[in-house]
Structure formats: C-alpha cells, structure tokens
LUMKOL-965128 format. One record per residue: chain; y, z, x of N, C-alpha, C in turn; residue number from 1. Coordinates in nm, 2 decimals. Each point is the difference from the previous one (the first is absolute). Layout:
residues N
(site A,(Y,Z,X),(Y,Z,X),(Y,Z,X),NUM),
...
***
This chain:
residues 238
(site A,(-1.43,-0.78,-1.02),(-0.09,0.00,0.11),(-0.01,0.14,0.06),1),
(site A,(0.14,0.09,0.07),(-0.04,0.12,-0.01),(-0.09,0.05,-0.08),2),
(site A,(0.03,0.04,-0.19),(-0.07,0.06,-0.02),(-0.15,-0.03,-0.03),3),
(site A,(-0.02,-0.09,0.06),(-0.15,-0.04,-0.01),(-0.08,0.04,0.16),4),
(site A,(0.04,-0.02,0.07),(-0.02,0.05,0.15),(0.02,0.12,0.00),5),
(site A,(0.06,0.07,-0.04),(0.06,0.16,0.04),(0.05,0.13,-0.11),6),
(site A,(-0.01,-0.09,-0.14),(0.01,0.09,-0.08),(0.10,0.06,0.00),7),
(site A,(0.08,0.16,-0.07),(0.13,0.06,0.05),(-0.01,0.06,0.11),8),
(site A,(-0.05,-0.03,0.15),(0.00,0.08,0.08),(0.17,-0.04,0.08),9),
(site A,(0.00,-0.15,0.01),(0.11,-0.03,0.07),(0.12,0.04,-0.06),10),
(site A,(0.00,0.02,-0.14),(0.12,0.06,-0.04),(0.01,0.16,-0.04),11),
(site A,(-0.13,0.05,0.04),(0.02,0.15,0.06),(0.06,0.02,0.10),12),
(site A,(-0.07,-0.09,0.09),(0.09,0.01,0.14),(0.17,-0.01,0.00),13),
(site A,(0.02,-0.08,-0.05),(0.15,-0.06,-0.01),(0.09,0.18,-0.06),14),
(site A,(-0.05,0.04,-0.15),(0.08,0.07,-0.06),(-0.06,0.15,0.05),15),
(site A,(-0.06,0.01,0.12),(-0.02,0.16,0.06),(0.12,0.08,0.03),16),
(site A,(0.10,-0.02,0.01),(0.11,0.05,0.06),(0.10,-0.07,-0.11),17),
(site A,(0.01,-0.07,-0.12),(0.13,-0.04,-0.07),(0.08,0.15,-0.09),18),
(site A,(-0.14,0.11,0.02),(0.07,0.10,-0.05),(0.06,0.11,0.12),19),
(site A,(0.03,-0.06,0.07),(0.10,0.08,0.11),(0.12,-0.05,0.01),20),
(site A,(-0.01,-0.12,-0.04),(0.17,-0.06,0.05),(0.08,-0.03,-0.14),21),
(site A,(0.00,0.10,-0.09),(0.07,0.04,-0.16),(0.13,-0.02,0.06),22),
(site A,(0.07,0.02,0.07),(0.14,-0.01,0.06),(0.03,-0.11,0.05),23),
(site A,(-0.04,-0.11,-0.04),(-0.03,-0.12,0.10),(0.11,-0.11,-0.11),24),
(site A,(0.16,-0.01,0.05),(0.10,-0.06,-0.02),(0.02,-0.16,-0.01),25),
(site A,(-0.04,-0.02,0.15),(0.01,-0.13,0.03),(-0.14,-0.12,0.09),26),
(site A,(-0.07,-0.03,-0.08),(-0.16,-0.02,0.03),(0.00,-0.14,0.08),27),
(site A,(-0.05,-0.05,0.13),(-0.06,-0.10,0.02),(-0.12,-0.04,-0.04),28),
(site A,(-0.07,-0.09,-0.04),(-0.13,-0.01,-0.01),(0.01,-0.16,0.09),29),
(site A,(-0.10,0.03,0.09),(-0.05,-0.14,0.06),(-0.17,-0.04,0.03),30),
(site A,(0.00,-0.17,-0.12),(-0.13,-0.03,0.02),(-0.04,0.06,-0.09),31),
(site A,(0.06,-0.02,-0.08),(-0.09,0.14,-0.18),(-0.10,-0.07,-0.02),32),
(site A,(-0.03,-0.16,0.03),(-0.10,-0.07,-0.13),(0.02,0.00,-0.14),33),
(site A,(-0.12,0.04,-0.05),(0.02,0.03,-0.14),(0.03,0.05,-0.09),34),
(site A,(0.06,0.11,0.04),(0.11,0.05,-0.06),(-0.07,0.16,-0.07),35),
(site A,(-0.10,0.05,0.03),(-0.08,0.08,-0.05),(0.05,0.16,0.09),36),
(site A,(0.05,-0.04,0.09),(0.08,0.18,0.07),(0.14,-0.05,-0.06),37),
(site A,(0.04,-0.12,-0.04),(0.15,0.04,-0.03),(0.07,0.01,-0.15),38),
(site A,(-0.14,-0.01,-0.11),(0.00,0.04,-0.09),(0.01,0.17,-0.05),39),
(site A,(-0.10,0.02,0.10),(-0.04,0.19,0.02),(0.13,0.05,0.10),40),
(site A,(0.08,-0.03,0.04),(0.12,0.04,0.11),(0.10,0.00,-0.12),41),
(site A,(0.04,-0.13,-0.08),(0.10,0.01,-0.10),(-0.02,0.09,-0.11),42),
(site A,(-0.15,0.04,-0.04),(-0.06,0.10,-0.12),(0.05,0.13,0.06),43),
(site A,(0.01,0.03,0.13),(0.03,0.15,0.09),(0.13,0.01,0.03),44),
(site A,(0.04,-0.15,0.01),(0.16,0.01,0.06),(0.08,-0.07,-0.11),45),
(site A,(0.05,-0.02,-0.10),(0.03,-0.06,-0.13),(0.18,-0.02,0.09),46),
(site A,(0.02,0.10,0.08),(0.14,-0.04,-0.03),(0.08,-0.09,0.15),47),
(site A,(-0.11,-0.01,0.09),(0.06,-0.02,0.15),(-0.02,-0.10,0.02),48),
(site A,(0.07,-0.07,0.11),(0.01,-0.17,0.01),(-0.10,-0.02,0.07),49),
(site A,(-0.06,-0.16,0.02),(-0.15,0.03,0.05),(0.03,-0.20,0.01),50),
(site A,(0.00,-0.02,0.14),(0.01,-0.09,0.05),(-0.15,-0.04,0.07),51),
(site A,(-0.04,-0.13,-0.11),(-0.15,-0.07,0.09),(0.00,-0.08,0.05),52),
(site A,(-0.03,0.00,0.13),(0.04,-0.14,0.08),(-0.17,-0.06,0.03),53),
(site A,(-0.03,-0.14,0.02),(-0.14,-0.04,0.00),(0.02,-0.19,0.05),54),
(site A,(-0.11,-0.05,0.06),(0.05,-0.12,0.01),(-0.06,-0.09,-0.06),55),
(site A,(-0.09,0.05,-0.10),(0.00,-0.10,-0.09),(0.02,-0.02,-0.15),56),
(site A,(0.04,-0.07,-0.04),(0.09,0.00,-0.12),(-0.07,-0.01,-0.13),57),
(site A,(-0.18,-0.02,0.02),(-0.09,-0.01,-0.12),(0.01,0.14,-0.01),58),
(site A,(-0.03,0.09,0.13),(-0.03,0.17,0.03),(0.13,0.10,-0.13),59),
(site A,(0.09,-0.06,0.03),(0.13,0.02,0.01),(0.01,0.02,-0.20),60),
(site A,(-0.05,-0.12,-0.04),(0.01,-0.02,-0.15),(-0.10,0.07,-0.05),61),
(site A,(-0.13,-0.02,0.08),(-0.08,0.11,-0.07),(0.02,0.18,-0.01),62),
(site A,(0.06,0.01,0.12),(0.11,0.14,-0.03),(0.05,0.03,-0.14),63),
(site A,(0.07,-0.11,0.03),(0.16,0.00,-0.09),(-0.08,0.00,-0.16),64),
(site A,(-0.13,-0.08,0.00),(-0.04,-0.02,-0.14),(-0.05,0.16,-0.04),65),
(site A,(-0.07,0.04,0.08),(-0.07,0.11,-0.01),(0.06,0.13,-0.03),66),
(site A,(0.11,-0.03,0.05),(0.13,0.13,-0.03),(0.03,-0.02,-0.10),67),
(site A,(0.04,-0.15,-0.06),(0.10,0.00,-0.16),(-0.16,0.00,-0.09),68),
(site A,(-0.12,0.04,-0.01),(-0.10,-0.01,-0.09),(-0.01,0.19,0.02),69),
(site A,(0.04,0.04,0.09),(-0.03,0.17,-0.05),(0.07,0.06,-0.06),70),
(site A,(0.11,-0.09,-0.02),(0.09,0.07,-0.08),(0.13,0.07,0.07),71),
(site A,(0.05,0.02,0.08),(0.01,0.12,0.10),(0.13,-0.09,0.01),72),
(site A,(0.12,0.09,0.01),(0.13,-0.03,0.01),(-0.01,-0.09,0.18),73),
(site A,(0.10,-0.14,-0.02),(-0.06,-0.09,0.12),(0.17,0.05,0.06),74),
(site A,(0.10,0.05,-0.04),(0.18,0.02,0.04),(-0.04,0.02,0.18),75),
(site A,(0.07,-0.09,0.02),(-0.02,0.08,0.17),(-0.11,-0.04,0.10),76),
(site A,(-0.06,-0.06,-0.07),(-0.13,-0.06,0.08),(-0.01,-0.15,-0.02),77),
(site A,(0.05,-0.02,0.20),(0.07,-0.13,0.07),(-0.17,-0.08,0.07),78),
(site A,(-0.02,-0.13,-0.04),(-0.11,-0.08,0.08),(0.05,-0.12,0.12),79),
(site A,(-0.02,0.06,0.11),(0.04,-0.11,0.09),(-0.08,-0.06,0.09),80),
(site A,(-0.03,-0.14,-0.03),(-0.06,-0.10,0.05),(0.04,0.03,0.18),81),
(site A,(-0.08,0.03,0.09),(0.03,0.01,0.16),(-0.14,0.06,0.08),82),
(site A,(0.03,-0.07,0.13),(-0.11,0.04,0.09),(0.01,0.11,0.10),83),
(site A,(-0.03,0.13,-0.05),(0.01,0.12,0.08),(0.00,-0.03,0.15),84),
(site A,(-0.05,-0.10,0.09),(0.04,-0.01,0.10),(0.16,-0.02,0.04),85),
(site A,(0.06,-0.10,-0.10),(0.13,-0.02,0.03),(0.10,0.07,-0.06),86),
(site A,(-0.05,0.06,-0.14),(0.10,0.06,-0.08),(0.04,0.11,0.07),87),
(site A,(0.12,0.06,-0.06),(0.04,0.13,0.12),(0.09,0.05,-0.19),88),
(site A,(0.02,0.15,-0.03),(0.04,0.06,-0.11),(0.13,0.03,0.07),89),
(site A,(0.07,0.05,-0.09),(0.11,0.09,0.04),(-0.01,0.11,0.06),90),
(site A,(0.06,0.01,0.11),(-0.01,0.13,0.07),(-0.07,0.15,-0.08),91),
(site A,(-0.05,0.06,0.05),(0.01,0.10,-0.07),(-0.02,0.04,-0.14),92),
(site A,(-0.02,-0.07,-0.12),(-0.03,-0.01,-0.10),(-0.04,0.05,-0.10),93),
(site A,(-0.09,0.01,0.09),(-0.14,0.04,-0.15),(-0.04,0.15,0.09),94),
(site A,(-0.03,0.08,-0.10),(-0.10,0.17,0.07),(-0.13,-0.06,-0.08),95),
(site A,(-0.07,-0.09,-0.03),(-0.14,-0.01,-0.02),(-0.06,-0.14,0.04),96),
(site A,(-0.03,-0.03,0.08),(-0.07,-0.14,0.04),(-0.18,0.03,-0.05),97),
(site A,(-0.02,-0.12,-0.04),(-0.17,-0.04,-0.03),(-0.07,-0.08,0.03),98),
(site A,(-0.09,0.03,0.09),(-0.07,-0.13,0.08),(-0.13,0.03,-0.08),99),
(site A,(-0.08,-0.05,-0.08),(-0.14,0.04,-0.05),(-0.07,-0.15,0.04),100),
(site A,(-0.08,0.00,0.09),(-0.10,-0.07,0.02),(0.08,-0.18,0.07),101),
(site A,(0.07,0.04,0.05),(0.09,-0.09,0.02),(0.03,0.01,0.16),102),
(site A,(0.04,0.08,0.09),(0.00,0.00,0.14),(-0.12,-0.04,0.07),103),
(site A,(-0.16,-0.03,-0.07),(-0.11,-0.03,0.05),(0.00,-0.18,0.02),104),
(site A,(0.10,-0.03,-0.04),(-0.02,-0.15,0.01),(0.08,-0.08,0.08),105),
(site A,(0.02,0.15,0.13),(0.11,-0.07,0.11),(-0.11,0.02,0.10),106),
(site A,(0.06,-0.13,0.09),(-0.10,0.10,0.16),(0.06,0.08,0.11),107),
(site A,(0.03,0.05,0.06),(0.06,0.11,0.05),(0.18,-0.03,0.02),108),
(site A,(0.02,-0.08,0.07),(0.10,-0.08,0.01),(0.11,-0.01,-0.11),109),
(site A,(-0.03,-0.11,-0.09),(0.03,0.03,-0.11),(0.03,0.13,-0.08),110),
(site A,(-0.10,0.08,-0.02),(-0.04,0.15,-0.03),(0.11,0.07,0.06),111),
(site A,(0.08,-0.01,0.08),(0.06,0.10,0.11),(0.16,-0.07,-0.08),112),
(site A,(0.02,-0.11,0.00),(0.14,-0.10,-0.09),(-0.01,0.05,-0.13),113),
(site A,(-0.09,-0.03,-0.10),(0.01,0.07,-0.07),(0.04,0.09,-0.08),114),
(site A,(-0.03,0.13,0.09),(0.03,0.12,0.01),(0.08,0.05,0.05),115),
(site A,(0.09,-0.07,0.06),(0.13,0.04,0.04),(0.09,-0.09,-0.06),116),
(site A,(-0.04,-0.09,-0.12),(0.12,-0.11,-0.05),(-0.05,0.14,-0.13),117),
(site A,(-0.09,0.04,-0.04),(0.02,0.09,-0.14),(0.05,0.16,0.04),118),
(site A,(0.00,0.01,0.09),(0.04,0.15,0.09),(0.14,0.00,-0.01),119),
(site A,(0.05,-0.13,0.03),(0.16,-0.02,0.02),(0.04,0.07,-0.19),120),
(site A,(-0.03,-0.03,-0.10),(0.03,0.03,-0.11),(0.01,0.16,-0.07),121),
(site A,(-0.11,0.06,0.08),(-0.01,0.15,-0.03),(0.13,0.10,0.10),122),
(site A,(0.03,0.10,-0.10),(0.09,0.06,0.02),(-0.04,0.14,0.08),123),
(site A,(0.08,0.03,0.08),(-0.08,0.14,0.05),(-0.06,0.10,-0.14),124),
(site A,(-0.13,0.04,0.05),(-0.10,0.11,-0.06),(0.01,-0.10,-0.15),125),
(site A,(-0.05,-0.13,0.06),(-0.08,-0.11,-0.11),(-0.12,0.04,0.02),126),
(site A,(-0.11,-0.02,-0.16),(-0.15,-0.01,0.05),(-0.03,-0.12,-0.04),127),
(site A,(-0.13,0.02,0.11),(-0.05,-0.14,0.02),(-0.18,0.00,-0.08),128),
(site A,(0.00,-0.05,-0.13),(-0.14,0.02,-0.07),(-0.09,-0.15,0.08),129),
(site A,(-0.14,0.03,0.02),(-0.07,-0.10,0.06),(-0.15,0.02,-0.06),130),
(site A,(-0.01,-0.06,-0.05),(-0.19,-0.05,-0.01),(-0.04,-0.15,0.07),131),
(site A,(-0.15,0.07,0.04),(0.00,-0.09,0.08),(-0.18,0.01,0.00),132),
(site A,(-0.04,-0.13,0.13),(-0.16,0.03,0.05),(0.04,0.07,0.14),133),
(site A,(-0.16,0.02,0.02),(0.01,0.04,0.15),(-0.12,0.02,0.06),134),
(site A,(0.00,0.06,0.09),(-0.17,-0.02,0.05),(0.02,0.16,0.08),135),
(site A,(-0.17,0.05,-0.06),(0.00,0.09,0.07),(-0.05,0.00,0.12),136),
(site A,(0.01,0.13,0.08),(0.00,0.01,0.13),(-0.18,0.01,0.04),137),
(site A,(-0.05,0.06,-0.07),(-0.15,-0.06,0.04),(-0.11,0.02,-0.13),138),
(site A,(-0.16,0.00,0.04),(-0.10,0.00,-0.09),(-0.01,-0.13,-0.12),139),
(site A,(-0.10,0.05,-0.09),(-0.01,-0.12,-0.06),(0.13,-0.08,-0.08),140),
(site A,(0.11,0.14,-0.03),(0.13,-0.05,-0.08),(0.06,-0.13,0.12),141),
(site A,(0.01,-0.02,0.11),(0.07,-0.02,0.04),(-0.10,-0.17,0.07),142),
(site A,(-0.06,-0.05,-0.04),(-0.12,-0.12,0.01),(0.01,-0.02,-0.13),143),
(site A,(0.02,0.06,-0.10),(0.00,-0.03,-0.15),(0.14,-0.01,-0.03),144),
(site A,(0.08,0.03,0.09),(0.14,-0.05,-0.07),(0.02,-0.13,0.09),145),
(site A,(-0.03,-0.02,0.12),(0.00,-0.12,0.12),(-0.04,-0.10,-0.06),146),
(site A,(-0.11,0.01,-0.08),(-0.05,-0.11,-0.09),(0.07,-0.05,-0.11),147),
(site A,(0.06,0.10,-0.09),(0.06,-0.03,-0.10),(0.11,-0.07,0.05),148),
(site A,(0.08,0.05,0.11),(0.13,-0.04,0.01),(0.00,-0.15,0.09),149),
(site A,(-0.17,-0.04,0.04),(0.00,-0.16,0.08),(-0.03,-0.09,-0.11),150),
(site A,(-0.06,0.03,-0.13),(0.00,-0.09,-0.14),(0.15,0.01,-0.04),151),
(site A,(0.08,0.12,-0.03),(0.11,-0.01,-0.07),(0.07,-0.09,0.09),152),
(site A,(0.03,-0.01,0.13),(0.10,-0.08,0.07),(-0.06,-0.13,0.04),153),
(site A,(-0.12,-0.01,-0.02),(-0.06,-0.14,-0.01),(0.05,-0.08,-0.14),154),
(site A,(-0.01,0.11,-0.11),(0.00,-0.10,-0.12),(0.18,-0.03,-0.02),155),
(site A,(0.06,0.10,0.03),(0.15,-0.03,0.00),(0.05,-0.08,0.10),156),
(site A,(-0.02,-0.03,0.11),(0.00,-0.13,0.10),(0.00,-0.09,-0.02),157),
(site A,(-0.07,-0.07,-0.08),(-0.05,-0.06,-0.11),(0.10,-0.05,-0.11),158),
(site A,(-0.03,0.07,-0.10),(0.08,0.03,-0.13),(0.15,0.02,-0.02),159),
(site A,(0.02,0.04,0.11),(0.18,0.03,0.06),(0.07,-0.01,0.08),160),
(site A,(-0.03,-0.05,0.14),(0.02,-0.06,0.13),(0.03,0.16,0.03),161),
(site A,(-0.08,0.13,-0.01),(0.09,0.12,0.02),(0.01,-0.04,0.19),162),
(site A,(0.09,0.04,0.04),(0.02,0.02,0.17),(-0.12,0.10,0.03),163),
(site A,(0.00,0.09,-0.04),(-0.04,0.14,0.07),(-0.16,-0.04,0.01),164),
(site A,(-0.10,0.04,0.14),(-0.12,-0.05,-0.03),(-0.10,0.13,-0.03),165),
(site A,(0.06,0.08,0.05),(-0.04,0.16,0.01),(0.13,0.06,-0.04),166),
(site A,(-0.04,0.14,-0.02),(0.10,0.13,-0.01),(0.02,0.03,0.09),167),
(site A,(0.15,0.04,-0.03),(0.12,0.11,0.08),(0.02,0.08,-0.06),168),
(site A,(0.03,0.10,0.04),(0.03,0.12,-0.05),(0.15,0.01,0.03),169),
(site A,(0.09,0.06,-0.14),(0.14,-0.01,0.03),(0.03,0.17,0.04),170),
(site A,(-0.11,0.03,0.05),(0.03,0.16,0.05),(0.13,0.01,0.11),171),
(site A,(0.02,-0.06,0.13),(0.04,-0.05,0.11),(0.13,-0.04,-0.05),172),
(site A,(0.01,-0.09,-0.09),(0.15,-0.08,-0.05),(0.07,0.10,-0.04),173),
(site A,(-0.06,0.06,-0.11),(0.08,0.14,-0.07),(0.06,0.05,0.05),174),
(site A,(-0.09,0.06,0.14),(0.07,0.12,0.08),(0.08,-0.08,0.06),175),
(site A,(0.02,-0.08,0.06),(0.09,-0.09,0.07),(0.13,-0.01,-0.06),176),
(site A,(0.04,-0.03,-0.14),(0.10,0.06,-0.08),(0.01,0.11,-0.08),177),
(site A,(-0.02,0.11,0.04),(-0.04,0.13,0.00),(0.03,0.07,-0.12),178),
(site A,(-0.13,-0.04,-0.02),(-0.14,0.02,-0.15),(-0.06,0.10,0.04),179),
(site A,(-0.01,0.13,-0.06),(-0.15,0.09,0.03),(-0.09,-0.03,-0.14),180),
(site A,(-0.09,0.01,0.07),(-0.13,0.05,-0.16),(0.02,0.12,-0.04),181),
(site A,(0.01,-0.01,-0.12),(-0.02,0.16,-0.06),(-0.15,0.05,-0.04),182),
(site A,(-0.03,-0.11,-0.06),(-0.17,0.02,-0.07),(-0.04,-0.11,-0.01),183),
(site A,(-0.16,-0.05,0.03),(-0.05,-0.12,-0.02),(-0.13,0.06,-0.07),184),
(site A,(-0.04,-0.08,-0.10),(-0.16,0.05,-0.10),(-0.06,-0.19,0.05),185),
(site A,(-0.13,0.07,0.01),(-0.12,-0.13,0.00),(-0.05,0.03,-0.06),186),
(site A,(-0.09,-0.14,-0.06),(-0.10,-0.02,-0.09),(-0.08,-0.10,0.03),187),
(site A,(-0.15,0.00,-0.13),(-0.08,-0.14,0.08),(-0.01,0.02,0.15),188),
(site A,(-0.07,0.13,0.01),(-0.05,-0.01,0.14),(0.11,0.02,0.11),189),
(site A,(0.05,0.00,-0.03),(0.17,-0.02,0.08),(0.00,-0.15,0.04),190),
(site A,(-0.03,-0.08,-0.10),(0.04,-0.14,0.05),(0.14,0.00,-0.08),191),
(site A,(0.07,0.05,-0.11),(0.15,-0.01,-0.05),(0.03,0.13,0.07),192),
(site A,(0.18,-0.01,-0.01),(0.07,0.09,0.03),(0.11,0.02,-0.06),193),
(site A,(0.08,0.12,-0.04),(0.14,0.00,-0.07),(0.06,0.12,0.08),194),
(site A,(0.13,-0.08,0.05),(0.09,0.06,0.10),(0.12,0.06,-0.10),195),
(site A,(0.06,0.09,0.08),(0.13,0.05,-0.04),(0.08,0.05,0.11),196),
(site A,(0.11,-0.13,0.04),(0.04,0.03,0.10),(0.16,0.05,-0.02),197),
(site A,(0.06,0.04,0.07),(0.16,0.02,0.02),(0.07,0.00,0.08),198),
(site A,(0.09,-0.03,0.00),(0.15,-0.05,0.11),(0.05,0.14,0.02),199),
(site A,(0.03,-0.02,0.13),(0.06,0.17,0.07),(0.17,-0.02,-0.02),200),
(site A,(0.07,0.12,-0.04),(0.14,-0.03,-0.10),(0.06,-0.07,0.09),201),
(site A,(-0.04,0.02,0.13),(0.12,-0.04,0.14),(-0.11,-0.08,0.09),202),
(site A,(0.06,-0.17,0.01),(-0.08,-0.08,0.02),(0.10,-0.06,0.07),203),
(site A,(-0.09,-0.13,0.11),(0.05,-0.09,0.07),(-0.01,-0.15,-0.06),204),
(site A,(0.12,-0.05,0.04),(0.00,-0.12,-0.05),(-0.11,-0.06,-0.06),205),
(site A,(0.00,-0.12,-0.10),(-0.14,-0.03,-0.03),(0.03,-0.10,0.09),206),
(site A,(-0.13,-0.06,0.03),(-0.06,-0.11,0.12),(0.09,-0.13,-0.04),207),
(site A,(-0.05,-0.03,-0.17),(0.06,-0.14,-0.02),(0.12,0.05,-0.09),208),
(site A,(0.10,-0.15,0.09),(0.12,0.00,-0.06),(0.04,-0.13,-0.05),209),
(site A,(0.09,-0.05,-0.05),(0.03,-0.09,-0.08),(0.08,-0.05,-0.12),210),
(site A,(-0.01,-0.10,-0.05),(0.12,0.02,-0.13),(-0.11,0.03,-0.10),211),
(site A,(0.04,0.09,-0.11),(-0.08,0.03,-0.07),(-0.03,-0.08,-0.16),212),
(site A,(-0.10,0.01,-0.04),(-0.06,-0.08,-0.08),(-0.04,-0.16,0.06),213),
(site A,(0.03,-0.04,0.14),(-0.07,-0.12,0.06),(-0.09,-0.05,-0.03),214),
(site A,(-0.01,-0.14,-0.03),(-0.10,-0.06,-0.06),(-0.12,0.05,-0.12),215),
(site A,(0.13,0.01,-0.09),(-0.09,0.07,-0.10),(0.06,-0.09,-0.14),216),
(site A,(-0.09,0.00,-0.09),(0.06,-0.07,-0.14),(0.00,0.11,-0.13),217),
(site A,(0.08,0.08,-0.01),(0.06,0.09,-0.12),(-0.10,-0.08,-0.10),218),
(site A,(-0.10,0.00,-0.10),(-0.02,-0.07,-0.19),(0.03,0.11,-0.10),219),
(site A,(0.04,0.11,0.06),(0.04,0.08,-0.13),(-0.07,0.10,-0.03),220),
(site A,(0.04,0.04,-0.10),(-0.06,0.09,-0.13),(-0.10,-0.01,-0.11),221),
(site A,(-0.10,0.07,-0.02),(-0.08,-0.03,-0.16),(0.13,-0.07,-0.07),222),
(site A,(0.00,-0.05,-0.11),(0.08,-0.04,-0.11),(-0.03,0.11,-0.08),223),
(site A,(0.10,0.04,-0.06),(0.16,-0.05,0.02),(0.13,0.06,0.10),224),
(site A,(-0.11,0.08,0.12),(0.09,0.05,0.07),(0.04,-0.14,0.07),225),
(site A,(0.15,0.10,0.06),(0.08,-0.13,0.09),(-0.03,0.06,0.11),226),
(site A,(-0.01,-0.05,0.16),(0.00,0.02,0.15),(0.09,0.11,-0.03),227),
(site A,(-0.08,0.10,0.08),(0.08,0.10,0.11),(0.11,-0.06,0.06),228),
(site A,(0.10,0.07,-0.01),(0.13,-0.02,0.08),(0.00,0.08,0.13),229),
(site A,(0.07,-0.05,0.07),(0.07,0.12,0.09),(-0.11,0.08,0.10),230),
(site A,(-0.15,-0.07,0.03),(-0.08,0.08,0.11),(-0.05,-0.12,0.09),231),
(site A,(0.07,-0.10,0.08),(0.01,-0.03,0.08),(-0.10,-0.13,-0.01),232),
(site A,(-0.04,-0.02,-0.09),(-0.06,-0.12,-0.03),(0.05,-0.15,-0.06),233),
(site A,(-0.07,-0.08,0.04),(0.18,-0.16,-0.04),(-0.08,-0.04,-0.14),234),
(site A,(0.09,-0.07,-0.05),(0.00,-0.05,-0.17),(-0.11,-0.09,0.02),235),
(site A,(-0.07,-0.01,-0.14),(-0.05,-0.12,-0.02),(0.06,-0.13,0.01),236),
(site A,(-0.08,-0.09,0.12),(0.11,-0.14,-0.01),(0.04,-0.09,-0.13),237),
(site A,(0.15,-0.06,0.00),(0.05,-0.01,-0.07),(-0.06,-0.15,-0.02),238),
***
C-alpha cells in the first residue's frame, strides 16, 4: 500500500539521517511496520543490537520476514510484542531511538506518554531519528497537506481504530526530555519531514518510570538467532 500511494518517498524520509548515526551501538526502533527502515539500519549497522518494539504481532512478522529474505545477518535483532503507551525500556539503553511515522498516531496526551516511556530508554547524548507528516505554516502547501492529512486520518479511523484524529507534533515532548534538533529536511511541499534530534550528555530524570520491559511479550529472533540476553526485556512465555 505504501508503495503504491507514495512510491520511495516515505522511505527517503525514514533513511535521511541513517548515515549519521554509523556509531549507533544499541538501537531502539519503535512502530517499524514493515520492516523497510530496519532492513536499511541493519545493512548500515550489521553489528549493533537493535530492539523493535510494535503492537502488533502481524506488523511484527512482516518485519521479521523481511529482514530474514534480505539476507542480512538477523544476531542481535530482538522483536517485542508491546504497547508503547505502557511499555517502558531499560533505563538508559539505547544512544539511538526511531520513531518513523509512528508518533503521528497519538493524540496529544498520549503523544506526551509515549515519549517519555521511549525517552526513559535513551542514554545521555542519545539521538533521536524521526520521520514524520506535518503541516505547513501557510499558502497553498499547508490546505494541501490539511486535506491530505483529514483523508489519511479518516481512512485509518476506520481501518485501525487509530486514536489520533489530527496531528501533534512531537516537537514540545522532545524538548520536554531534553532533545534538541540538530537538522530537519522537508519534502513534498513540506508536507513530510526528517528530524535529527539529540539528548544533551547531562539530563534530568526521564518523566516515566517504572519496571522495565512492562507489559511487553519478548518473540525473539529471525531463526536461527536465539533472544537477546541480558537488555532488560522478559523471555518468551514459557
């Protein structure tokens, strides 16, 4: 369906910035879908652990299928069944979180939880990669993205019970757990956007706290890898 609506633009957006974060150790990815940025993350990052968290478990397989058909070493790359509202990572964790197209389907509220249950995970001078929609600030772009964005949240309303009825912008939440922007590129009018955000080394608490890995269901590895050990996530039930 993307590539019939949108062609490779959404996954230009996604990989604008995957060649900045080459030092990128310990990866969150949350809400990947279909697995099309985390195929291009593992081709760039072959050797770093890369944790996808998503809540739904079809989403989740089509990842996981998509990664073991490129070929691409799967060692180290954990799929866990959970609902970013509730799930909370291990402290500090990860220096690279990835939200692509995925914070748009909260409504502010939400959007603000969120973002401080994946905030909790990133370690000081984490970056925070984001693609996303948005609406511009005036002229014809910004009537022509108002439009697009009252079909797309009508037809997902619909199709997906999404909460969100409009967009939020997670500009506000970032700074709130103190995220700066480094560089953002538009396109399509400036109806898409690709952020590049970062954690300042000396930070304050994150917002949400909790036991970590909460209400989340570990399924594993591509085959024949086994689960990640030892990063704060619980076993597949027995």
């Amino acid at each position: 369906m993307e590539w019939v609506l949108a062609g490779n633009k959404l996954q230009r957006c996604r990989t604008a910035f995957l060649g900045q974060v080459e030092g990128a150790r310990n990866i969150l990815i949350a809400g990947e879908g279909n697995g099309r940025f985390l195929v291009e993350c593992r081709r760039m990052l072959p050797h770093a652990l890369i944790t996808v968290v998503d809540a739904s478990v079809r989403m989740l397989a089509v990842a996981r299928d998509r990664l073991q058909r490129s070929g691409l070493d799967c060692h180290g790359v954990e799929f866990v069944h959970a609902d970013a509202l509730s799930w909370k990572p291990e402290q500090s964790a990860y220096d690279l979180v990835v939200t692509h197209f995925f914070l748009d389907c909260f409504p502010r509220r939400q959007l603000e939880q969120v973002v401080a249950n994946l905030a909790r995970g990133a370690a000081p001078g984490a970056v925070w990669l984001l693609a996303d929609f948005q609406v511009p600030v005036r002229g014809l772009r910004r009537y022509r993205a108002l439009l697009i964005h009252a079909l797309m949240y009508a037809f997902f309303r619909v199709a997906t019970q999404l909460p969100a009825r409009s967009l939020s912008q997670p500009d506000d939440s970032l700074k709130a757990q103190n995220f700066t922007l480094r560089e953002r590129r538009t396109s399509e009018w400036d109806l898409l956007r690709s952020d590049i955000w970062s954690r300042d080394e000396v930070h304050s608490q994150p917002l949400a706290m909790g036991v970590s890995g909460r209400g989340a269901v570990s399924i594993g590895c591509v085959t024949p890898c086994a689960p990640t050990a030892g990063r704060g996530l619980p076993a597949p039930p027995g």
